[in-house]
C-alpha positions as CSV (number, residue, x, y, z in Angstrom):
1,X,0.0,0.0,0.0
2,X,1.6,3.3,-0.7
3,X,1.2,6.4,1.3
4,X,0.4,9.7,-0.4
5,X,3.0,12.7,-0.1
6,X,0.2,14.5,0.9
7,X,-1.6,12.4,3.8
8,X,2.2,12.4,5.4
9,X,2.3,16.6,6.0
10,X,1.1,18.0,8.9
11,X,-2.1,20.5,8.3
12,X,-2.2,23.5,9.9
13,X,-5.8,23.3,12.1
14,X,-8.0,26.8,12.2
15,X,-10.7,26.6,14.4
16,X,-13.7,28.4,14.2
17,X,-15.8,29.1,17.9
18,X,-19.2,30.6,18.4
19,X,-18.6,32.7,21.8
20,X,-22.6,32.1,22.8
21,X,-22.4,28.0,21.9
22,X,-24.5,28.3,19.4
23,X,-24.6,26.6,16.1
24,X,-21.9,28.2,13.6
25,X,-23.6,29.2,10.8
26,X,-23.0,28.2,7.0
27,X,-22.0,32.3,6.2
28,X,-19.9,32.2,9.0
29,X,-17.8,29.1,7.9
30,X,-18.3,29.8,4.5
31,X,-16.3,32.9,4.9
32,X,-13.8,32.3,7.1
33,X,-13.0,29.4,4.2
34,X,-12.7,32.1,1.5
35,X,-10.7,34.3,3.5
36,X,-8.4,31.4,3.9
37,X,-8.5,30.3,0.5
38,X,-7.5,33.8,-0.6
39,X,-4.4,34.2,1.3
40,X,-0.9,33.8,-0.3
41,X,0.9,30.8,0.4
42,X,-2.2,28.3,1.6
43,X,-2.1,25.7,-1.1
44,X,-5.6,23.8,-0.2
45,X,-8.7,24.6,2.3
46,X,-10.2,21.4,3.3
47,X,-13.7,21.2,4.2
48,X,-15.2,22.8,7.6
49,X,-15.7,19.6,10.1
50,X,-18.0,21.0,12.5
51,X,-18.4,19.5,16.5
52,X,-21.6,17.1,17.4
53,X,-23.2,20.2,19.0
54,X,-22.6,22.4,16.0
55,X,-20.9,25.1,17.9
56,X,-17.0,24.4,16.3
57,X,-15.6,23.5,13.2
58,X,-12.2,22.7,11.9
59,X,-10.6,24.1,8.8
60,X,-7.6,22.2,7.6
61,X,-5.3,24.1,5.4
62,X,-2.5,22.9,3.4
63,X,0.4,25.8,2.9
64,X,2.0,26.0,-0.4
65,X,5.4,25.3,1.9
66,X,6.9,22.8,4.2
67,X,5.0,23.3,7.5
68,X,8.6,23.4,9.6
69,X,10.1,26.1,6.7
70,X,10.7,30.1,7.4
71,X,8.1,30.3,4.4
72,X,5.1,28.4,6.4
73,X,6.0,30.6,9.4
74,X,6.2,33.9,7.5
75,X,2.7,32.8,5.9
76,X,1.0,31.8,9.9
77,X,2.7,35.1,11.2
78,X,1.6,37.1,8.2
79,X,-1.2,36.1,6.4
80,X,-3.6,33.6,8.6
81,X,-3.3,35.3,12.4
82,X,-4.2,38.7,11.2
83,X,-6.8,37.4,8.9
84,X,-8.0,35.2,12.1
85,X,-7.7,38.4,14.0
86,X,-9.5,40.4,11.5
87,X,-12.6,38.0,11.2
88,X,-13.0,37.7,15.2
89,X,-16.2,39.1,16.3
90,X,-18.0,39.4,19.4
91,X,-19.8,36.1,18.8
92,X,-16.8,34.3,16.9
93,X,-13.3,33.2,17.8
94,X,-10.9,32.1,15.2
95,X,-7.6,30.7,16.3
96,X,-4.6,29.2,14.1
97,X,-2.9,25.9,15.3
98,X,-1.0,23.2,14.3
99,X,2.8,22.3,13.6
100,X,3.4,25.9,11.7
101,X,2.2,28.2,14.3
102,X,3.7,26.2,17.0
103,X,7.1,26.8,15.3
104,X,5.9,30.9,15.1
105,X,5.3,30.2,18.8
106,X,8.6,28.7,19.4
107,X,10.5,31.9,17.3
108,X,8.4,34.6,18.9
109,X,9.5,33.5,22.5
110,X,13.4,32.8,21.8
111,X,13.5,36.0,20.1
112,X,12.0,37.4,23.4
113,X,14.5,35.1,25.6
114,X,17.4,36.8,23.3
115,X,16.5,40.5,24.0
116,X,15.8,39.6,27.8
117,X,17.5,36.7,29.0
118,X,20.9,36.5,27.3
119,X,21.8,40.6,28.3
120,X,20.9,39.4,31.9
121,X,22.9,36.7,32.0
122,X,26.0,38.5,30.2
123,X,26.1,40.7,32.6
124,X,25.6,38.3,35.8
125,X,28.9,36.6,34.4
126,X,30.4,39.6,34.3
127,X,29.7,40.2,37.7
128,X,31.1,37.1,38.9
129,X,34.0,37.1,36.7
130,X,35.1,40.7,38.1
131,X,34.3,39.5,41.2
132,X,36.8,37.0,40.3
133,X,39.0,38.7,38.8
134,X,39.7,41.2,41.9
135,X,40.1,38.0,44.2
136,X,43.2,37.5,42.3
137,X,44.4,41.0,42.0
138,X,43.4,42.5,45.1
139,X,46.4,40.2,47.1
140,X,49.0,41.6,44.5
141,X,47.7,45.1,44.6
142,X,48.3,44.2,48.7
143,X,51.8,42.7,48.1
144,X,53.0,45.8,46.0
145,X,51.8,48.7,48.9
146,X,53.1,46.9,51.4
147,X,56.5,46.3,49.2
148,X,56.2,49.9,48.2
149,X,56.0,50.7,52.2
150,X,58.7,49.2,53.2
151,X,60.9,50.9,50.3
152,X,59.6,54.2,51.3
């Protein structure tokens, strides 16, 4: 049995939520589909699967690129979060999952770990290191004065 290229890439998941619980209507998904089907870089929009009470559905979108590339990312960060953001309404959420905005995820906190926690700890080993560094001077510096005294 052979395995499709296709079947073996992970789909990045959009979920659609009505806020009240009640059922989503077919306008609602309908457009949300479009909007994603219009976005540069999405390759395919499979079908809405909407929930047993009606009240969620599941888009699954296939991007044009590798899920894991800077190209995927660039089209979750870019294209699919503000157009989730831009059809939010008071009665509908729209979030973006799946392996692609994960990796935005990861990105978007290491870049915040750079500018935060690297400076921080750069300067704690400085600390310590000049800490350090006067443990091993300070008892020369001593040495010298007291030499100097004596010569004096």
């Amino acid at each position: 049995m052979r395995s499709s290229n296709a079947s073996a890439v992970p789909l990045t998941e959009v979920y659609l939520h009505d806020r009240n619980g009640q059922h989503l209507t077919p306008t609602a998904v309908a457009a949300v589909t479009r909007g994603l089907a219009r976005q540069p870089g999405v390759g395919e929009v499979q079908p809405a699967q909407l929930n047993a009470h009606g009240d969620t559905a599941l888009v699954r979108v296939q991007l044009a690129a590798d899920p894991s590339s800077p190209t995927a990312v660039a089209t979750i960060r870019h294209q699919l979060v503000p157009l989730a953001n831009q059809l939010n309404t008071r009665t509908l959420q729209v979030e973006v999952g799946g392996v692609s905005m994960a990796e935005s995820d990861f990105q978007t906190a290491l870049a915040r770990d750079e500018k935060l926690i690297f400076p921080v700890a750069g300067i704690l080993i400085g600390l310590v290191l000049l800490l350090m560094l006067r443990a091993l001077v300070a008892p020369g510096l001593l040495m010298a004065s007291v030499g100097l005294g004596f010569a004096a």
